[in-house]
Backbone of each chain as ProteinMPNN parsed JSONL, in Angstrom:
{"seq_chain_A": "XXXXXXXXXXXXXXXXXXXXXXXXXXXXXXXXXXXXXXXXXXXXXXXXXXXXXXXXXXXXXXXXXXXXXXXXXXXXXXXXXXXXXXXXXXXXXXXXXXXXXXXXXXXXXXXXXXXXXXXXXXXXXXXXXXXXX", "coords_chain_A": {"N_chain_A": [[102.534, 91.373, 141.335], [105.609, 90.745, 142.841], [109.095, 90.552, 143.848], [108.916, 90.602, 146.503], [108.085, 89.515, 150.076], [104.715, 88.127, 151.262], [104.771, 89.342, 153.689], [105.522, 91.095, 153.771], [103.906, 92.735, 151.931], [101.789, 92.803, 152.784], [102.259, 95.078, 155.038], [102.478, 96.994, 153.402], [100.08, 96.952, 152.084], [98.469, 97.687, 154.316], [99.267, 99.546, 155.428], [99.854, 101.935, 153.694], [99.05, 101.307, 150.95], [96.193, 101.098, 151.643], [95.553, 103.781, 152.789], [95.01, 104.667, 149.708], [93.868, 103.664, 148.305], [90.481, 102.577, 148.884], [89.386, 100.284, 151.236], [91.517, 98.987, 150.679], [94.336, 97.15, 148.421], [91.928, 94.996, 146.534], [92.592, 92.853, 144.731], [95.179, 89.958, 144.725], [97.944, 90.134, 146.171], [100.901, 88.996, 144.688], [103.745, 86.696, 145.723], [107.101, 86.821, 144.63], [109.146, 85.05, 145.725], [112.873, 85.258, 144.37], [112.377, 85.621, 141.891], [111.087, 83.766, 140.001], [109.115, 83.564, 138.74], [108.927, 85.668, 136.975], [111.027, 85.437, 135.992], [110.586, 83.572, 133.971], [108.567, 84.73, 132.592], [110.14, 86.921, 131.323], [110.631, 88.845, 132.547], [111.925, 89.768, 134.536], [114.682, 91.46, 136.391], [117.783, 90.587, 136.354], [120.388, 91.753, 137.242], [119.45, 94.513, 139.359], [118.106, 92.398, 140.908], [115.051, 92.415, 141.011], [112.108, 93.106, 139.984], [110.81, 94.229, 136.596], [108.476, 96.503, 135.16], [106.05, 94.867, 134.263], [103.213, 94.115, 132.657], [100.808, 91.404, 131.448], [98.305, 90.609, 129.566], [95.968, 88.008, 129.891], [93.708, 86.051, 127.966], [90.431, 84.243, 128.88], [91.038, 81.721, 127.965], [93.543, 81.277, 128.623], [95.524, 82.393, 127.384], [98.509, 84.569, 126.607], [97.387, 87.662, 125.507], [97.775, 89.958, 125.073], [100.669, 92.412, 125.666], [102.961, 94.949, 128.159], [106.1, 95.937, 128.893], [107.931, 97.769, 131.08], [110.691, 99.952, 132.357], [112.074, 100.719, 135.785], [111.528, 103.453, 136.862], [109.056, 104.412, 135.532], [105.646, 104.897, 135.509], [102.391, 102.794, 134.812], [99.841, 103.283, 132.129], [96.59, 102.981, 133.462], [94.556, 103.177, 132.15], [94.97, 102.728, 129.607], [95.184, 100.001, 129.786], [93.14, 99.038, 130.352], [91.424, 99.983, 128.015], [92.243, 98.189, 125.862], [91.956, 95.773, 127.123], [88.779, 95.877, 126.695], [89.134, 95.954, 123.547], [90.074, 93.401, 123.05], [88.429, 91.863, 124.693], [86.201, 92.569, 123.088], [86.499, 91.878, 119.972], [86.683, 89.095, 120.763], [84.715, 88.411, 121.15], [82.712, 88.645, 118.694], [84.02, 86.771, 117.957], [86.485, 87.113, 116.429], [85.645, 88.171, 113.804], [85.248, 91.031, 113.408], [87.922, 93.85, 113.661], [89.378, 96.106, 115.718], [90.565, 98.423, 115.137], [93.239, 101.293, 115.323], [93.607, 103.266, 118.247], [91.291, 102.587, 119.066], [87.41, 102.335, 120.962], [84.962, 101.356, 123.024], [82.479, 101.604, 121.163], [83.003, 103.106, 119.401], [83.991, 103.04, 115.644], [84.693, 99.725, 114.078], [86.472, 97.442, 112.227], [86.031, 95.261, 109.231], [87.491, 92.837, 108.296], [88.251, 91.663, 105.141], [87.968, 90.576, 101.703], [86.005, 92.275, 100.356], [87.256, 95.028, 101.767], [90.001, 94.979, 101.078], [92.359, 97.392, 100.658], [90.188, 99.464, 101.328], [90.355, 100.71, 103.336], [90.514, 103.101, 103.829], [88.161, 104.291, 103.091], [86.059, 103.771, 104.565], [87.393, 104.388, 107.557], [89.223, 106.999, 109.716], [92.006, 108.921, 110.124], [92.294, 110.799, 112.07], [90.385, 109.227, 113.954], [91.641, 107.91, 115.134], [92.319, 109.186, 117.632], [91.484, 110.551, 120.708], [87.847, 112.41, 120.904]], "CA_chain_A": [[103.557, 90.418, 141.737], [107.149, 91.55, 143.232], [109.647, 90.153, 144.86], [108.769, 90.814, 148.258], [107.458, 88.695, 150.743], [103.808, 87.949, 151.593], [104.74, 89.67, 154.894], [106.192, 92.832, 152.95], [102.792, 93.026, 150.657], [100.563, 93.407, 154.244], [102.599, 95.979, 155.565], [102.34, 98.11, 152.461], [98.979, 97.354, 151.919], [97.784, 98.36, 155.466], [99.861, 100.899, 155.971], [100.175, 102.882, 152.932], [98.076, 101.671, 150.028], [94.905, 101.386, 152.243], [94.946, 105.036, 152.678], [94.852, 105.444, 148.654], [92.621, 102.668, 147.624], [89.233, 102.175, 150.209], [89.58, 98.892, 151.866], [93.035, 98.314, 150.342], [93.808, 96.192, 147.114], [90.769, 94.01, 146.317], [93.105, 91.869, 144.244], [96.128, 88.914, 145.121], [99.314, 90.517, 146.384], [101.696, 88.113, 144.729], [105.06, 87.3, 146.249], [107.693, 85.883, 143.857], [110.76, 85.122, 145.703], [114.319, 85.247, 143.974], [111.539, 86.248, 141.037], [111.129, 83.059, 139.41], [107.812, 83.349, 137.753], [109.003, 87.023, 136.306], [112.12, 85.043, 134.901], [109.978, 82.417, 133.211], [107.967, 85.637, 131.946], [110.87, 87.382, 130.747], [110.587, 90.43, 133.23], [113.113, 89.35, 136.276], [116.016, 92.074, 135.877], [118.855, 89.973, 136.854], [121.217, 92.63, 138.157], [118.812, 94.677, 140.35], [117.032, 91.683, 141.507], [113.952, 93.293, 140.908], [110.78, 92.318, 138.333], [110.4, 95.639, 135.166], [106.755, 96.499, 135.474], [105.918, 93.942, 133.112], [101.752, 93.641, 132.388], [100.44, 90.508, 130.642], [96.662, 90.198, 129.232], [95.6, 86.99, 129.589], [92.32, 85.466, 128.29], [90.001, 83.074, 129.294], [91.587, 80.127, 127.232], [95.312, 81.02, 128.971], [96.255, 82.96, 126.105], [98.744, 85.912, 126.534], [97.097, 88.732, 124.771], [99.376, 91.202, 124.985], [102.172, 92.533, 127.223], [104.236, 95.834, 128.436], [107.081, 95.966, 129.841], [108.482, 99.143, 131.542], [112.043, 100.047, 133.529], [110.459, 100.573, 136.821], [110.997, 104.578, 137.018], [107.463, 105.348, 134.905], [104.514, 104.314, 135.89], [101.755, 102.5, 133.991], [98.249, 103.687, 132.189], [95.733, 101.621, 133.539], [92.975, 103.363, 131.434], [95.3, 102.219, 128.305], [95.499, 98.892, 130.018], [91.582, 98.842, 129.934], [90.517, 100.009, 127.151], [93.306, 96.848, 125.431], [91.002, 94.671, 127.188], [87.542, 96.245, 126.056], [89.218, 95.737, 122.394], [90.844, 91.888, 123.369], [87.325, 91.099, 124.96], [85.302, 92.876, 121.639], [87.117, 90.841, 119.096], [86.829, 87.462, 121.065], [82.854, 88.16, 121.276], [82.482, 88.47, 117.322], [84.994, 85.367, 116.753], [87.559, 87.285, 114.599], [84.539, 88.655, 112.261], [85.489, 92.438, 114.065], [89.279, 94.357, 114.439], [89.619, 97.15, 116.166], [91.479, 99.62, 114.688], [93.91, 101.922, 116.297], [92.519, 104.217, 119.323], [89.446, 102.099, 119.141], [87.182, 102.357, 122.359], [84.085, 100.719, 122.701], [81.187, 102.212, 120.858], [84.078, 103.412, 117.825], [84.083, 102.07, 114.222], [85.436, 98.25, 113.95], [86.751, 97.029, 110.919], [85.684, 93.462, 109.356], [88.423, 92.604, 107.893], [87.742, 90.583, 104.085], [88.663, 90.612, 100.249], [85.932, 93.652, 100.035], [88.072, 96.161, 102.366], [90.973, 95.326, 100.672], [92.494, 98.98, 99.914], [88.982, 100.28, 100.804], [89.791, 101.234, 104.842], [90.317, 105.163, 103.926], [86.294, 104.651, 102.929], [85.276, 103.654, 106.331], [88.1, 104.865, 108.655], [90.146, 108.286, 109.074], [93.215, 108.903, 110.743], [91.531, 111.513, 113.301], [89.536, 108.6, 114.996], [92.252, 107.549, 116.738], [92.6, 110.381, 118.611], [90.185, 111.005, 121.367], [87.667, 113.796, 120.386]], "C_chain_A": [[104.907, 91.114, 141.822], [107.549, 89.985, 143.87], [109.817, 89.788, 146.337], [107.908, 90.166, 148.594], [106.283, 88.826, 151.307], [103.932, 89.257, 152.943], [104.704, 91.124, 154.913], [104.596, 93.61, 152.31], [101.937, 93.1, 151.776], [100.986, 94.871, 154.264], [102.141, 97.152, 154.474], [101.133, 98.415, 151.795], [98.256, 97.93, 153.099], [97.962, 99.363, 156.184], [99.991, 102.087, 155.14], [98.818, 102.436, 152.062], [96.223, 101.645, 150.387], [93.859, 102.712, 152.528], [94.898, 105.295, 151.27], [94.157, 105.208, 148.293], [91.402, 102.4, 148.847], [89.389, 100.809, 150.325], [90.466, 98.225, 151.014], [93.076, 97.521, 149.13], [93.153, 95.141, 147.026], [91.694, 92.934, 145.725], [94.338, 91.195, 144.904], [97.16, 89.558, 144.925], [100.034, 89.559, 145.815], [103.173, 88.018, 145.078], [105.775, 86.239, 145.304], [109.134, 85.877, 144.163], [111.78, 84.425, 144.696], [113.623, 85.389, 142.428], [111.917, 84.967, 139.905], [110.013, 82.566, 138.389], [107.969, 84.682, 136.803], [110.522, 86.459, 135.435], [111.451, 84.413, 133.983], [109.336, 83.497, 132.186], [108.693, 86.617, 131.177], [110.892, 88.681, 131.662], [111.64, 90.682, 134.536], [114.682, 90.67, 135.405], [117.406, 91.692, 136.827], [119.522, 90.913, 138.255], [120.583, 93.435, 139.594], [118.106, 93.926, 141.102], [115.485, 91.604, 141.945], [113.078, 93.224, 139.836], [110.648, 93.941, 137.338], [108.61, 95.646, 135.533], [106.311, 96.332, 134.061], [104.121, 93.699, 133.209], [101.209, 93.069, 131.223], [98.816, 90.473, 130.703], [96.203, 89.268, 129.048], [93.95, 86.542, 129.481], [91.727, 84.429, 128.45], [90.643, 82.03, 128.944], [93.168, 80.308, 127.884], [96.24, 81.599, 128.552], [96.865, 84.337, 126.278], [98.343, 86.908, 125.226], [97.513, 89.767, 124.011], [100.087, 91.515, 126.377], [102.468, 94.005, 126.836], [104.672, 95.444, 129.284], [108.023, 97.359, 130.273], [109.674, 99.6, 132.872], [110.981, 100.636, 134.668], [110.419, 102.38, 137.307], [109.715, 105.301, 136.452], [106.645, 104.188, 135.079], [103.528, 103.585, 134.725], [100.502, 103.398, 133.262], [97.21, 102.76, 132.172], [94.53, 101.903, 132.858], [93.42, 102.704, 129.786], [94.913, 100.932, 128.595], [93.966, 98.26, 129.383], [90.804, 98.679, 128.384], [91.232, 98.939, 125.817], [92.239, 95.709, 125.932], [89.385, 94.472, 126.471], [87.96, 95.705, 124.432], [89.379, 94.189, 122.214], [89.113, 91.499, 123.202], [85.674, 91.724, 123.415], [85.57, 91.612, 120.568], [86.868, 89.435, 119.069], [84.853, 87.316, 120.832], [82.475, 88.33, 119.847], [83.065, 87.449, 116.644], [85.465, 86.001, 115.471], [87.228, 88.166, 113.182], [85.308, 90.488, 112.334], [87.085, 92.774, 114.186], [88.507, 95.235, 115.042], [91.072, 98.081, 115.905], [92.419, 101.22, 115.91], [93.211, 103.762, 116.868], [91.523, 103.596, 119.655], [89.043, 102.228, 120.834], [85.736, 101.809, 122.24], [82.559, 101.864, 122.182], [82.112, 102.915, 119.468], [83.738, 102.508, 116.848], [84.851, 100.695, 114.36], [85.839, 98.407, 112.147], [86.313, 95.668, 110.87], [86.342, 93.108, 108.227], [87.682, 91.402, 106.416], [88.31, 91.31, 102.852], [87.694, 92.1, 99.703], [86.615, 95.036, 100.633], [89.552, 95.598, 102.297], [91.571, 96.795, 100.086], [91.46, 99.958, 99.685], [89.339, 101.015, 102.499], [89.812, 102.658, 105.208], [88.737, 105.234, 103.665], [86.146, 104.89, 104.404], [86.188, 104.047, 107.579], [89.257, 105.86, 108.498], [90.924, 108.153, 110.146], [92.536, 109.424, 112.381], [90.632, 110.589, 114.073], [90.428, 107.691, 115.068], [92.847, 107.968, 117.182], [91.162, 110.556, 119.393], [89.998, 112.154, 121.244], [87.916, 114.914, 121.66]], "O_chain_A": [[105.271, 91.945, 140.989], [106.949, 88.957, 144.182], [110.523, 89.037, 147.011], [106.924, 89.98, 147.877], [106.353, 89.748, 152.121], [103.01, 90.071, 152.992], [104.181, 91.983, 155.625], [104.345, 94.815, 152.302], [100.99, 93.795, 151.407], [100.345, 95.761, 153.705], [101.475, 98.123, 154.834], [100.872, 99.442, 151.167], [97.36, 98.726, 152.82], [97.348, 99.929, 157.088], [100.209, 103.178, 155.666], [97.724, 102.957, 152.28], [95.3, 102.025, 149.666], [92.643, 102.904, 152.555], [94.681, 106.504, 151.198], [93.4, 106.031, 147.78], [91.873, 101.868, 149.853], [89.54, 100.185, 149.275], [90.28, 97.071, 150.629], [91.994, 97.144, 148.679], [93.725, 94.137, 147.45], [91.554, 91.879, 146.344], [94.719, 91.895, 145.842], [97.551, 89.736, 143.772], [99.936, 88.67, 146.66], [103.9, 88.985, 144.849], [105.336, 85.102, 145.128], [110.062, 86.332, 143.494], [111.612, 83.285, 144.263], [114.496, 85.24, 141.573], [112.83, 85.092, 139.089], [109.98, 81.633, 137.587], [107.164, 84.788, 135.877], [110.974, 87.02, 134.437], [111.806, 84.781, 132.863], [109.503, 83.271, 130.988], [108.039, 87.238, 130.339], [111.351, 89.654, 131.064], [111.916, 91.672, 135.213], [115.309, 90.627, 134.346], [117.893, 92.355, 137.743], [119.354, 90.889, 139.474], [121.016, 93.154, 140.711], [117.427, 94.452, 141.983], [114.924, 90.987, 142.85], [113.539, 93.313, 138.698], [110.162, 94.802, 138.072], [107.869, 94.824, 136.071], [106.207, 97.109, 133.112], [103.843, 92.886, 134.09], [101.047, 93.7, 130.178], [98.187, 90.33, 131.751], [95.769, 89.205, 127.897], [93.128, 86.595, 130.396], [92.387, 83.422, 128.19], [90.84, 81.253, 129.878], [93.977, 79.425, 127.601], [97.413, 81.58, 128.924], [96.115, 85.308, 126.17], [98.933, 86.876, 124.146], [97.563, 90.206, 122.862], [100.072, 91.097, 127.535], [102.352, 94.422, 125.683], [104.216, 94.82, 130.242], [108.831, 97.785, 129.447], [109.439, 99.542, 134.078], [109.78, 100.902, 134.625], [109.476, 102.741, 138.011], [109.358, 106.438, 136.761], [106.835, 102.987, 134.888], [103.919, 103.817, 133.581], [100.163, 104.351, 133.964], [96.914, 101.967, 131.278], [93.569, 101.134, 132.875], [92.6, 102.308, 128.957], [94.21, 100.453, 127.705], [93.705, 97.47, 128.475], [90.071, 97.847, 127.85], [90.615, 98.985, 124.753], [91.776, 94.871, 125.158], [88.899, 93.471, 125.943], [87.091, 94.976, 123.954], [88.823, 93.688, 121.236], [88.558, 91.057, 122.196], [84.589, 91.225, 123.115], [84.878, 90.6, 120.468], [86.805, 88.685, 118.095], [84.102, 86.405, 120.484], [81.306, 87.944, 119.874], [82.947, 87.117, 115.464], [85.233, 85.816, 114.276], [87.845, 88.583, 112.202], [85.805, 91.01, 111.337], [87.678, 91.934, 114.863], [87.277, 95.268, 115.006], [92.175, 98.224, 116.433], [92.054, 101.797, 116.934], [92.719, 104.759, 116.34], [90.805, 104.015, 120.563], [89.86, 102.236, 121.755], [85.325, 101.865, 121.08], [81.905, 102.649, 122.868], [81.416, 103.162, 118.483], [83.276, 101.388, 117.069], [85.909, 100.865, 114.966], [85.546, 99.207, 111.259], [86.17, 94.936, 111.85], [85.731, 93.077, 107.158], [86.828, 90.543, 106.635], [88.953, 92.359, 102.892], [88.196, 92.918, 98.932], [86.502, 96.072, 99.979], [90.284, 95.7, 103.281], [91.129, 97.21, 99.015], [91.362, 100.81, 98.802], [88.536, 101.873, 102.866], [89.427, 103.267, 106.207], [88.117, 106.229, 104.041], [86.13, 105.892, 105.119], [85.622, 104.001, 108.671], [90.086, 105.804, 107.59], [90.643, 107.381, 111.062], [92.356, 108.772, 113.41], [90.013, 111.169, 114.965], [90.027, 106.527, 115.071], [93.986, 107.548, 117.382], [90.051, 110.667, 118.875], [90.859, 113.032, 121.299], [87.815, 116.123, 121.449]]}, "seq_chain_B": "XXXXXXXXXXXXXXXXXXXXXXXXXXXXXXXXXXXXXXXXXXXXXXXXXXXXXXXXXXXXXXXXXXXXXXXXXXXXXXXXXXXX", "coords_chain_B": {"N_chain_B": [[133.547, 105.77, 156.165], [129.781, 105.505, 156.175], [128.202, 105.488, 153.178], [125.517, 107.98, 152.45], [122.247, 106.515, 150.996], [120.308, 107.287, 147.729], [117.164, 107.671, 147.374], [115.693, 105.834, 145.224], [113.505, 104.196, 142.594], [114.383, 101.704, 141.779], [115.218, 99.164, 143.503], [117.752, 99.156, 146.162], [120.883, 97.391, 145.611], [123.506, 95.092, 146.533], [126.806, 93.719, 147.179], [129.532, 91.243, 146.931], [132.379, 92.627, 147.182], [135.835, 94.034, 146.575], [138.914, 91.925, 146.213], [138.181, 89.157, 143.705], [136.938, 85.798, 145.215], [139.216, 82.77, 145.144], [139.039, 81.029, 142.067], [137.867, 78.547, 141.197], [139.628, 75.39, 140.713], [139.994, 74.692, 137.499], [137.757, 72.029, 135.412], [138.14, 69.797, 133.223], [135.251, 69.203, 132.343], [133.174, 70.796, 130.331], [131.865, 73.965, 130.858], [128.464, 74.539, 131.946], [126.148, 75.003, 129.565], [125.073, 78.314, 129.5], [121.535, 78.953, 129.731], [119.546, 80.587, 126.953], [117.663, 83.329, 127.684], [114.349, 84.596, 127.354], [111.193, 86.25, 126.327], [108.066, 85.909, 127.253], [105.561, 85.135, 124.719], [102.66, 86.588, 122.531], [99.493, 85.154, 121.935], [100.372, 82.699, 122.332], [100.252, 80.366, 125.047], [100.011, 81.071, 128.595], [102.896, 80.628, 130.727], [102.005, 78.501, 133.139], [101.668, 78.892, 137.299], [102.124, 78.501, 140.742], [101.695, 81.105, 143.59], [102.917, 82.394, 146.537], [100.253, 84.585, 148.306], [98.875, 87.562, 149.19], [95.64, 88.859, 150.007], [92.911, 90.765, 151.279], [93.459, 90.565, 154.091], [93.896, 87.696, 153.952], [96.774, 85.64, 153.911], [97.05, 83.607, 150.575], [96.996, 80.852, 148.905], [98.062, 81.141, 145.053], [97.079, 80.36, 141.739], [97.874, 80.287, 138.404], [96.352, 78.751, 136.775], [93.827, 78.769, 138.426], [92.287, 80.278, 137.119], [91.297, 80.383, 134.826], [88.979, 80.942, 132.282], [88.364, 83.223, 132.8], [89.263, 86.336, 132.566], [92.503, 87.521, 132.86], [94.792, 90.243, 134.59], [97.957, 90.363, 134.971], [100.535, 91.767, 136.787], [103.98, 92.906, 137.066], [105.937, 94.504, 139.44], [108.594, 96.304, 140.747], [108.927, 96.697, 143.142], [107.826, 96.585, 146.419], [106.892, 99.786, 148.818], [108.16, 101.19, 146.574], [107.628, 103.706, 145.393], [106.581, 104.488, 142.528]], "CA_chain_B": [[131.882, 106.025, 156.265], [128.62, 104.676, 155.24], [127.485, 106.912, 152.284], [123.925, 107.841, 151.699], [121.908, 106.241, 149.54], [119.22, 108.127, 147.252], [116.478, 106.752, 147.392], [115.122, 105.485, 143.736], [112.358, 103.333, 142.12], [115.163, 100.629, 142.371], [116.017, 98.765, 144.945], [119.064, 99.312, 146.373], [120.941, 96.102, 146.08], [125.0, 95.177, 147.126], [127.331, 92.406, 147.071], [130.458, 91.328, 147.52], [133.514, 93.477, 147.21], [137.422, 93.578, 146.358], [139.815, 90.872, 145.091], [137.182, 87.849, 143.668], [137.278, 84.204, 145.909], [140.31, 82.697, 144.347], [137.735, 80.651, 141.174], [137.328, 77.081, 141.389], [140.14, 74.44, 139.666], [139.168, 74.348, 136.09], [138.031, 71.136, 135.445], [137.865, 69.35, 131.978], [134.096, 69.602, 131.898], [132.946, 72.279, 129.633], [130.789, 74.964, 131.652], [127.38, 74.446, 131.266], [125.832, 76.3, 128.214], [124.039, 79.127, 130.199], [120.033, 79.048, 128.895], [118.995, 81.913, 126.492], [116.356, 84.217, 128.42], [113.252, 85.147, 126.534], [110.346, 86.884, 126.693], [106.749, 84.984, 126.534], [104.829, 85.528, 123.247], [101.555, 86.874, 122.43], [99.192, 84.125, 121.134], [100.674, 81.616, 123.222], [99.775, 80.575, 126.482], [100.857, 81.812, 129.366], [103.144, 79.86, 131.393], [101.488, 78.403, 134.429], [102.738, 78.887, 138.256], [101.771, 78.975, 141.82], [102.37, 81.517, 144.171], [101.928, 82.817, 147.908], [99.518, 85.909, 147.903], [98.439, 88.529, 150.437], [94.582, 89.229, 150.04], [91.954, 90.929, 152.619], [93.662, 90.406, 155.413], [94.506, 86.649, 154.184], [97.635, 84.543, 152.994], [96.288, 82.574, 150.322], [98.025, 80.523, 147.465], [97.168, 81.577, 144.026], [97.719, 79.417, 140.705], [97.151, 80.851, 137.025], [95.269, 77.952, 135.784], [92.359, 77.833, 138.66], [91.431, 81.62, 136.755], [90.844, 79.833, 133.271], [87.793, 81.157, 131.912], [88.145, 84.367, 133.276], [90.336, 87.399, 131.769], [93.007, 88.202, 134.003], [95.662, 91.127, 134.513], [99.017, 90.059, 135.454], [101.24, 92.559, 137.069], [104.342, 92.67, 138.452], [106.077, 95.623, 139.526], [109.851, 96.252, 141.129], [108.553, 96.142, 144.771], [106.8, 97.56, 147.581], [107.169, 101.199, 149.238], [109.19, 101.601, 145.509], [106.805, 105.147, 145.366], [105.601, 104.77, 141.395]], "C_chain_B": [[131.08, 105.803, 156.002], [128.28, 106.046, 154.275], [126.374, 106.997, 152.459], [123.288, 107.337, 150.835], [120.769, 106.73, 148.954], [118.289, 107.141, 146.927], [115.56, 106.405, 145.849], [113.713, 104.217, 143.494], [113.217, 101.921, 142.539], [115.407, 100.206, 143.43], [117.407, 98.62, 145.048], [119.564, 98.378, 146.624], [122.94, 96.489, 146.747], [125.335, 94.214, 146.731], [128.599, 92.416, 146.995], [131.368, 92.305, 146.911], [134.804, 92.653, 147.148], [137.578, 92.207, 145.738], [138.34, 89.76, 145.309], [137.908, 86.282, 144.569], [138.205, 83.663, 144.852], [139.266, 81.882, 143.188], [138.723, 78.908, 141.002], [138.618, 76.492, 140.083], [139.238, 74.34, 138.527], [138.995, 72.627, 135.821], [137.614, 70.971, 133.828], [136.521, 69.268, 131.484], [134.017, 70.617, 131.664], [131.875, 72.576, 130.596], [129.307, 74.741, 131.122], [126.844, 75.35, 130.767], [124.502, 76.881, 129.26], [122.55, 79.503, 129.175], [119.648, 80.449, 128.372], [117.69, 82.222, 126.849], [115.408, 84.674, 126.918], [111.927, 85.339, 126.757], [109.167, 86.126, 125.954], [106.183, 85.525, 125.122], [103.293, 85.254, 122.967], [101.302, 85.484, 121.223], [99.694, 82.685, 121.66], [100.436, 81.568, 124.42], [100.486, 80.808, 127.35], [101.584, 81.016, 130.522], [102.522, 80.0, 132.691], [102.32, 79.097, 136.104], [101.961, 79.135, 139.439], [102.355, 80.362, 142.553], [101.596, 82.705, 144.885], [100.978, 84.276, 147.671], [99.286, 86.812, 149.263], [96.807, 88.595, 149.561], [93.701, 89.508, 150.608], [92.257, 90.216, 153.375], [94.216, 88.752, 155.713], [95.579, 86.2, 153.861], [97.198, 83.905, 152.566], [97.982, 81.915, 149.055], [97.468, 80.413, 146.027], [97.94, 80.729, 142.562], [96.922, 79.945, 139.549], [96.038, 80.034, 136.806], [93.866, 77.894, 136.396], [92.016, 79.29, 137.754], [91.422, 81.285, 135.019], [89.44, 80.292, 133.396], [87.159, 82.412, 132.692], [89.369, 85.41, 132.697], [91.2, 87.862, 132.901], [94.364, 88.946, 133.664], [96.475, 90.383, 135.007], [100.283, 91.033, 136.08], [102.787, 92.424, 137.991], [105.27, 93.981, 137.954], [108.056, 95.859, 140.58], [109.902, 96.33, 142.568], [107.759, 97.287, 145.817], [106.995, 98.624, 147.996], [108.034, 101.502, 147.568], [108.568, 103.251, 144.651], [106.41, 104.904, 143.945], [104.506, 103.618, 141.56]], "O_chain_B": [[131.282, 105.729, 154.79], [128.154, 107.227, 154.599], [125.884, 105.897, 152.715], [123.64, 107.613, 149.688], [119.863, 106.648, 149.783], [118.487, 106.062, 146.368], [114.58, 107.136, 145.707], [113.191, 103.556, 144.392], [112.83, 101.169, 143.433], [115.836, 100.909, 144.344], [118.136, 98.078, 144.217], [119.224, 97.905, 147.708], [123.451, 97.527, 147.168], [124.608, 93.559, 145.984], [129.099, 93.54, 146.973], [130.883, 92.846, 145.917], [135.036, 91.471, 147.402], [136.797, 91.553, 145.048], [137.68, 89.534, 146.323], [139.067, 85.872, 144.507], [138.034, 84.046, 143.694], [138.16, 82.268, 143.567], [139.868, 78.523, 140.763], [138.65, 76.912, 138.927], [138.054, 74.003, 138.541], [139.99, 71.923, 135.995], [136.919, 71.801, 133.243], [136.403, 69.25, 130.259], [134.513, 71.521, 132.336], [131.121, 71.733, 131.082], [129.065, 74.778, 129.916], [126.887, 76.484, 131.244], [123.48, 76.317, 129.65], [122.556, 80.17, 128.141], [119.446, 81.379, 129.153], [116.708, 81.586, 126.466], [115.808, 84.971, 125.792], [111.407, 84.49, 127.481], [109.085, 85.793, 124.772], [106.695, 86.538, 124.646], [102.731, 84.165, 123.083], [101.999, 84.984, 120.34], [99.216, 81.646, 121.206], [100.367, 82.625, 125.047], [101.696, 80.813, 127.125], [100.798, 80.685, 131.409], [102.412, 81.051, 133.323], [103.395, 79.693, 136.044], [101.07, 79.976, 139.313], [103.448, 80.76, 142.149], [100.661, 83.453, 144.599], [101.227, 84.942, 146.666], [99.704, 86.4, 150.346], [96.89, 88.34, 148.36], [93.083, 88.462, 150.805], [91.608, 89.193, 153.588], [94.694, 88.333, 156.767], [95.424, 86.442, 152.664], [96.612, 83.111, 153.301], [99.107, 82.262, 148.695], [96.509, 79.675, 145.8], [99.154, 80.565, 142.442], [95.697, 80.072, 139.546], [94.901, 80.483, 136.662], [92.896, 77.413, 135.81], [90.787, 79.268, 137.819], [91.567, 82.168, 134.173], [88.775, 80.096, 134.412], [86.004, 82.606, 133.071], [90.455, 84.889, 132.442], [90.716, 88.525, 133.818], [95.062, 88.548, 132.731], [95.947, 89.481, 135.657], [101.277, 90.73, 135.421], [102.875, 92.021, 139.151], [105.415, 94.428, 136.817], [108.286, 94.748, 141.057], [110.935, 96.02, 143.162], [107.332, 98.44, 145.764], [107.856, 98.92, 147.168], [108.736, 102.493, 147.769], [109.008, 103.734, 143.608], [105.242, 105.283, 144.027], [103.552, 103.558, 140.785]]}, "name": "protein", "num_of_chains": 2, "seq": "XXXXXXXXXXXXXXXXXXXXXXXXXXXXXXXXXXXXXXXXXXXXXXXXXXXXXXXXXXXXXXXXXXXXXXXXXXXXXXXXXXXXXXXXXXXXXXXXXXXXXXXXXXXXXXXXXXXXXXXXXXXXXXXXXXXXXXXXXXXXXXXXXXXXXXXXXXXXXXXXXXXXXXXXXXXXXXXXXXXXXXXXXXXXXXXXXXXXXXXXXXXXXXXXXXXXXXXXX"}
């Protein structure tokens, strides 16, 4: 979602991002003039008139997940973005029983959070796994 | 002369120039209290909203709520040709 007009979001998909992506972005160009759904979201930067590259995780029930927000000279990581969802959509499929601990990736140690791993999570989890090997 | 302008992630905006429009008779109504901006919050839902789309080749119109019961990315980004 940007600022720019439906008309703007062709051109740049058929002319440019078509050659990066094969048959162009699969997903909904959104156009948000005078950026009124990126104000409501907190991401509209007044002065430049221009949305922050703001990415919200929403799940099934509606529920923002999580969020970045980034001035718009650096780009995103969409493999971070991912593997945020793999952990979002882990968690929701155990109902709460499961964390995911930091770095986690799917097929990594969980934690299950309770009154026995109180002051026990140096047993079952080390610093070095969350760092990819 | 027109200057150059470098071309950045930003968009290059403008607006008016020199002495400001002379500013409006003050009137005895107090200014209305400008609304404090804030940023949505995890764990809460995500405010709703329509809005126009580009997709394969169509214009469609796209609304958060019909994608309930599906996980969805939200992106938005500072605009088109903006090279990152």
């Amino acid at each position: 979602m940007s600022v720019d007009s439906v008309f703007v979001h062709k051109m740049w998909n058929d002319h440019e991002l078509s050659k990066m992506v094969k048959g162009g972005v699969p997903f909904p160009m959104l156009s948000d003039g005078g950026g009124k759904v990126g104000d409501v979201f907190g991401v509209y930067l007044q002065d430049a008139g221009v949305e922050a590259r703001g990415r919200f995780i929403i799940d099934p029930d509606g529920i923002i997940q999580g969020f970045e927000v980034l001035t718009p000279p650096v780009g995103r990581n969409v493999m971070e973005s991912i593997r945020q969802i793999q952990a979002f959509q882990h968690v929701r499929k155990t109902k709460g029983a499961e964390a995911t601990p930091s770095g986690w990736k799917p097929g990594k140690t969980t934690l299950k959070p309770g009154p026995d791993l109180v002051g026990k999570v140096w047993e079952v989890w080390q610093t070095k796994m969350a760092f990819d090997d | 002369m027109a200057e150059e302008i470098k071309a950045g992630c930003a968009r290059p905006t403008g607006g008016p120039v020199g002495e400001k429009p002379e500013a409006k008779k003050e009137t005895t109504q107090p200014a209305p209290v400008k609304e404090v901006k804030s940023m949505v919050t995890v764990g809460k839902k995500a405010p709703d909203f329509t809005a126009p789309a580009y997709q394969n080749g169509k214009f469609i119109n796209v609304k958060l709520s019909d994608y309930l019961g599906k996980w969805v990315v939200l992106c938005f980004y500072p605009g088109d040709f903006t090279f990152v």
